[in-house]
VOZASE-464810 format. One line per 2 residues: number of its first residue (from 1); for each residue x, y, z of C-alpha. Coordinates in Angstrom, 1 decimal, padded with zeros to 4 digits, always signed. Layout:
# VOZASE-464810
NUM	X:Y:Z  ...;
# end
This chain:
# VOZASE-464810
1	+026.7:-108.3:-031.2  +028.1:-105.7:-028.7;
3	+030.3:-106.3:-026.5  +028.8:-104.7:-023.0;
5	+031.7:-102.1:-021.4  +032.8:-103.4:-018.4;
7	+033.6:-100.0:-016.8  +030.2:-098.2:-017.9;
9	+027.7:-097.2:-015.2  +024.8:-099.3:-013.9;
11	+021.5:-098.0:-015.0  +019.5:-096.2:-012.6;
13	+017.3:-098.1:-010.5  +015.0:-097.3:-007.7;
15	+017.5:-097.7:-004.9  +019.4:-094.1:-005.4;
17	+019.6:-091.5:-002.7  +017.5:-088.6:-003.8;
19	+014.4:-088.0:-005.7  +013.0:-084.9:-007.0;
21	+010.0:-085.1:-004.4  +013.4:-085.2:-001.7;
23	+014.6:-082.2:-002.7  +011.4:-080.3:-003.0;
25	+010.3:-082.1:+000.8  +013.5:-080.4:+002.4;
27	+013.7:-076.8:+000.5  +010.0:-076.2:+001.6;
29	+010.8:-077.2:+005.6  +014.3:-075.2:+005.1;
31	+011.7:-071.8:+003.8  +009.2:-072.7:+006.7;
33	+012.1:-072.5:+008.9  +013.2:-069.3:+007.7;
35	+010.1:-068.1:+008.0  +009.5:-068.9:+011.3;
37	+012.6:-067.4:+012.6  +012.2:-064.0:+011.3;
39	+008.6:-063.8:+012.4  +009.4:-064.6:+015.7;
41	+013.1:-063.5:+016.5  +012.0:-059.6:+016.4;
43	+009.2:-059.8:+019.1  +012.0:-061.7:+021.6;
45	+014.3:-058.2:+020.5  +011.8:-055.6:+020.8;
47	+011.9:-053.3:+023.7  +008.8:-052.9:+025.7;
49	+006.7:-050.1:+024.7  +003.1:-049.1:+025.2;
51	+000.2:-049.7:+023.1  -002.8:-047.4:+021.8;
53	-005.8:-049.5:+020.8  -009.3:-048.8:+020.1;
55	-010.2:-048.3:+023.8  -008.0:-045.6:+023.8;
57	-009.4:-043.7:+021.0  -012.9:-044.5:+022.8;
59	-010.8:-042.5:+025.6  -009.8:-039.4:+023.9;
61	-013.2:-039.6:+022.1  -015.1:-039.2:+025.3;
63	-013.0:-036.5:+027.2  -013.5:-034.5:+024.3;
65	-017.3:-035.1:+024.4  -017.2:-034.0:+028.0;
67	-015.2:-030.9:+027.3  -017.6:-029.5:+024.7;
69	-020.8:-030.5:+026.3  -019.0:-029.2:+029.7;
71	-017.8:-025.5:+027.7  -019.9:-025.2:+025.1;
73	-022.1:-021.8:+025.1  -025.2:-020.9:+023.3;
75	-023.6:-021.4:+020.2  -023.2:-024.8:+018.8;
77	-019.2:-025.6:+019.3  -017.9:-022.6:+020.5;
79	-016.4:-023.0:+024.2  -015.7:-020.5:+027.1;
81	-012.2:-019.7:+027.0  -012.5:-018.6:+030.3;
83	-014.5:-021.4:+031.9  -011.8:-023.5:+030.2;
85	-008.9:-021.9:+032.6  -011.4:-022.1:+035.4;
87	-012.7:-024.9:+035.5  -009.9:-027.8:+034.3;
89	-006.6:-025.0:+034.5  -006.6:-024.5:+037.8;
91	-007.9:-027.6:+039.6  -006.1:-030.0:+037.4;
93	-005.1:-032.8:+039.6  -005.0:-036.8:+039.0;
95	-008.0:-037.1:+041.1  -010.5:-034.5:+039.6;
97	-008.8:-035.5:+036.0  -010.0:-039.4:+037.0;
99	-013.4:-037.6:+037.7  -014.0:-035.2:+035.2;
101	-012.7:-037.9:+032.2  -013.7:-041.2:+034.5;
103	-010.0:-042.6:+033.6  -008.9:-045.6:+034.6;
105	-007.1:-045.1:+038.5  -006.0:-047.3:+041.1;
107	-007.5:-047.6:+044.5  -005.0:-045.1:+046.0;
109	-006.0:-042.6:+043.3  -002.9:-043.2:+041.4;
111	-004.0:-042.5:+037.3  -003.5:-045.4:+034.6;
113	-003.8:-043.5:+031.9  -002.8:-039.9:+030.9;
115	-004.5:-037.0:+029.1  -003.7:-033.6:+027.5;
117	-005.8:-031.0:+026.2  -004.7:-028.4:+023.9;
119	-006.4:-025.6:+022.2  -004.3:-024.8:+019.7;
121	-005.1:-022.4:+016.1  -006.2:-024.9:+012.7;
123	-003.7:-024.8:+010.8  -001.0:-025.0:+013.4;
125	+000.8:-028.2:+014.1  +001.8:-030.2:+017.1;
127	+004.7:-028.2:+018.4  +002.9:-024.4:+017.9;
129	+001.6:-022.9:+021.1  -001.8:-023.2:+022.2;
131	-004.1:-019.9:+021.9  -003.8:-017.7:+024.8;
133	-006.7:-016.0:+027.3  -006.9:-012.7:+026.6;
135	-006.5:-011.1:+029.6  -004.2:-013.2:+031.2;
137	-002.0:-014.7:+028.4  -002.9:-018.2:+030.0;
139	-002.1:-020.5:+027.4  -005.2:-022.9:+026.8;
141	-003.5:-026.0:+027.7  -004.4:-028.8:+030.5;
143	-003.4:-032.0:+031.8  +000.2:-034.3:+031.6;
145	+003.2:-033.4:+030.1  +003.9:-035.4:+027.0;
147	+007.1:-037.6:+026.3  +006.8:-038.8:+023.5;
149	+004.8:-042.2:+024.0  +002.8:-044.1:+021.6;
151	-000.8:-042.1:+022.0  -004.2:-041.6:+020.2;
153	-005.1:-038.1:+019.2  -008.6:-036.9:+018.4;
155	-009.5:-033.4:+017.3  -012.3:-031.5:+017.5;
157	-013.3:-027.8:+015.3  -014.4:-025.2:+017.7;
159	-014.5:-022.0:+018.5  -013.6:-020.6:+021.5;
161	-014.5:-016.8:+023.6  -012.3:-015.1:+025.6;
163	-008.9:-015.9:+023.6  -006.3:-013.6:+023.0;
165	-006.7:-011.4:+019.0  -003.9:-011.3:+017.7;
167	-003.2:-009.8:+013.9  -003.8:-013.7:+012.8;
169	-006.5:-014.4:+015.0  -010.0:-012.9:+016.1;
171	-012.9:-014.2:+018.3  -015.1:-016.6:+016.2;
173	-012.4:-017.9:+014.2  -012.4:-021.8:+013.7;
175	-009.8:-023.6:+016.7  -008.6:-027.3:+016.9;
177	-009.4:-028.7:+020.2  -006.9:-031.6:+020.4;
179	-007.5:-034.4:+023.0  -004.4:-036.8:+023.1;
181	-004.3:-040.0:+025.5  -001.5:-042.3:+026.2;
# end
């Protein structure tokens, strides 16, 4: 008969410090952890900035609305140059813009939220001029000066009498009205 060994180890028995279901327990709470600390550490870094949602593109969507049905001649989509300049050019101002657009103001008449309007030729990108007047060179361009904030942009094909002819561009050709809000 054999002789048991003295120095051999003691069989395994329930009393032993770590199980399979251990190990799987801790590695899941050490992922959730994880998890957690790189969903949240970034919004406690951020730097505040502004938002656009959908209310803003509501926004933009109206003031161009306005502008057309405001401009608009005979012609389905084709606006007044001229009435353009006239009418939002020179009296442009936070409290006709808040009247005109119905933007959001406070009760001192100080404006919420911003608007620019840019008539500007199709193909041409954010940073191209806007069409001029013919006459006066008056580029067609209204509201505040953007810097570069989140905003919501909406465009709108038209055409537009009174601009400037260049070799590129006649009368009747197809514009981009662009309406941004911030």
């Amino acid at each position: 008969m054999p002789r048991a060994n003295p120095r051999a180890e003691p069989a395994p028995d329930s009393s032993r410090g770590q199980t399979t279901q251990d190990f799987v327990v801790g590695i899941g709470i050490f992922v959730l952890a994880v998890a957690f600390v790189f969903t949240t550490v970034p919004t406690f870094l951020a730097t505040p900035t502004g938002s656009v949602d959908g209310a803003d593109l509501a926004q933009a969507d109206r003031v161009a609305a306005v502008i057309v049905s405001d401009l608009e001649t005979d012609t389905p989509n084709e606006l007044d140059g001229e009435a353009f300049n006239d009418t939002y050019g020179a009296h442009w101002d936070d409290e006709n813009a808040t009247a005109w657009f119905g933007l959001r103001a406070s009760d001192d008449d100080h404006r919420f939220d911003r608007v620019n309007v840019t008539i500007r030729e199709l193909e041409d990108g954010p940073n191209d001029p806007p069409v001029e007047l013919n006459e006066s060179g008056v580029p067609l361009t209204v509201g505040d000066d953007y810097r570069n904030q989140p905003y919501v942009q909406v465009d709108r094909i038209v055409t537009v009498t009174g601009i400037n002819e260049s070799a590129e561009l006649e009368e009747g050709d197809p514009l981009r009205l662009e309406v941004r809000t911030w």
